[in-house]
N, C-alpha and C positions, 0 to 999 in steps of 0.2 A: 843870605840870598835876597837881593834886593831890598825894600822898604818893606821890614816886616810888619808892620802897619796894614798894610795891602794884602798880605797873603788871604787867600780863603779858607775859611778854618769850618771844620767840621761839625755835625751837631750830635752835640753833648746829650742829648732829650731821649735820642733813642731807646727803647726799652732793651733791645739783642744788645745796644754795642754802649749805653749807659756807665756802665759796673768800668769798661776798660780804662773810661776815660774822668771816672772819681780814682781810680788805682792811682794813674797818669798821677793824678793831681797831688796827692803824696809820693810820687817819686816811683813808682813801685809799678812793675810792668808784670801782666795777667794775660790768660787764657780760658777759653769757658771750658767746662770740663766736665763730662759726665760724670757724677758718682756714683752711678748703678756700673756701668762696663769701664769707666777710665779715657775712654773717648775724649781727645779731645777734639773741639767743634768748631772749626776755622772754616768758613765766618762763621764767629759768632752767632748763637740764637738761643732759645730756653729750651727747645726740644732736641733730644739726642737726636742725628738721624743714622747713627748703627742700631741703636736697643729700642729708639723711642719712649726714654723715662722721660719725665721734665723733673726728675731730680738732678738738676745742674747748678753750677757755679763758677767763680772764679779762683786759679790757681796762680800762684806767683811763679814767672820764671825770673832767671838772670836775664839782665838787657845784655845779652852778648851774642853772638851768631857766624855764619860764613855769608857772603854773599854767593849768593844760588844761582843769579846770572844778573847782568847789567847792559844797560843803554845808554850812549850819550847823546843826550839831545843838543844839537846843534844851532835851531834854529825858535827864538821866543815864542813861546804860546802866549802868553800870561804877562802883564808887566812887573807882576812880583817875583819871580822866577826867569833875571838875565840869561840868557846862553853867554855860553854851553854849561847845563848843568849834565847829572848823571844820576840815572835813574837804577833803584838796585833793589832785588828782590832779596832778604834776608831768610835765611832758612836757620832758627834757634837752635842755640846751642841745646838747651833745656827741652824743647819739644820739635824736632824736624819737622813734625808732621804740619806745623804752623810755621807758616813763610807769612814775613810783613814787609812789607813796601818802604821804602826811604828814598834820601836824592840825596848826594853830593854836590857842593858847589865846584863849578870848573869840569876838567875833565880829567881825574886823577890818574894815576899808572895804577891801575890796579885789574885785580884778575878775580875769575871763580876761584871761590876758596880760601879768599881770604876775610881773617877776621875782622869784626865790627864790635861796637858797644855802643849801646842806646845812654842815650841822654835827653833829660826834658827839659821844656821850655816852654814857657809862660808866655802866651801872645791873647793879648784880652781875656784872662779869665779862663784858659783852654791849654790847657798843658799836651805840648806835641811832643812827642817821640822824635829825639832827632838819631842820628846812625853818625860814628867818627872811626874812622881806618882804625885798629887798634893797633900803638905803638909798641906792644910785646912781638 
């Protein structure tokens, strides 16, 4: 999606969303997770808010999921993100209870319900979660 150079990328410093994005950076996509009730905590934070322990952490799912619903944007906000791209909220295969956000380039044929697989990618030092239609 346009000059990835440009995009704006997220900050990595966070103390809630830290831990997702050193995961990111080995490949390996996570969820914060109570260990007192199994809670998971989307968004992310260190305090459960069903039990309130701050006994939490990071769990590994699969980067795979359905898409839970989708937007296509028509018109550019951004110059690093051409139109029409498509905006999609992913609901994990591993944790439903955790939907994460992606973009499609274009405006693909696609529907609720179908599958995705995350893939990362390295843009200055910040490894993104990207989403690819899964071809199964």
């Amino acid at each position: 999606m346009g000059d990835i150079t440009q995009i704006p990328l997220p900050s990595t410093a966070d103390p809630d969303t830290a831990g997702f994005f050193e995961a990111a950076s080995r490949g390996e996509l996570v969820v914060r997770t109570c260990h007192a009730c199994g809670h998971v905590i989307h968004l992310p934070k260190a305090l459960c808010d069903r039990c309130h322990s701050w006994d939490t952490g990071w769990r590994q799912v699969e980067p795979r999921g359905r898409i839970y619903t989708y937007s296509i944007v028509e018109r550019q906000v951004h110059p690093a993100f051409p139109a029409p791209f498509t905006l999609i909220v992913v609901e994990l295969e591993d944790e439903p209870s955790a939907r994460l956000m992606g973009c499609l380039p274009g405006s693909p044929d696609i529907a609720v319900g179908m599958t995705v697989r995350g893939e990362f990618e390295t843009v200055e030092d910040v490894a993104l979660l990207r989403w690819r239609l899964d071809a199964d």
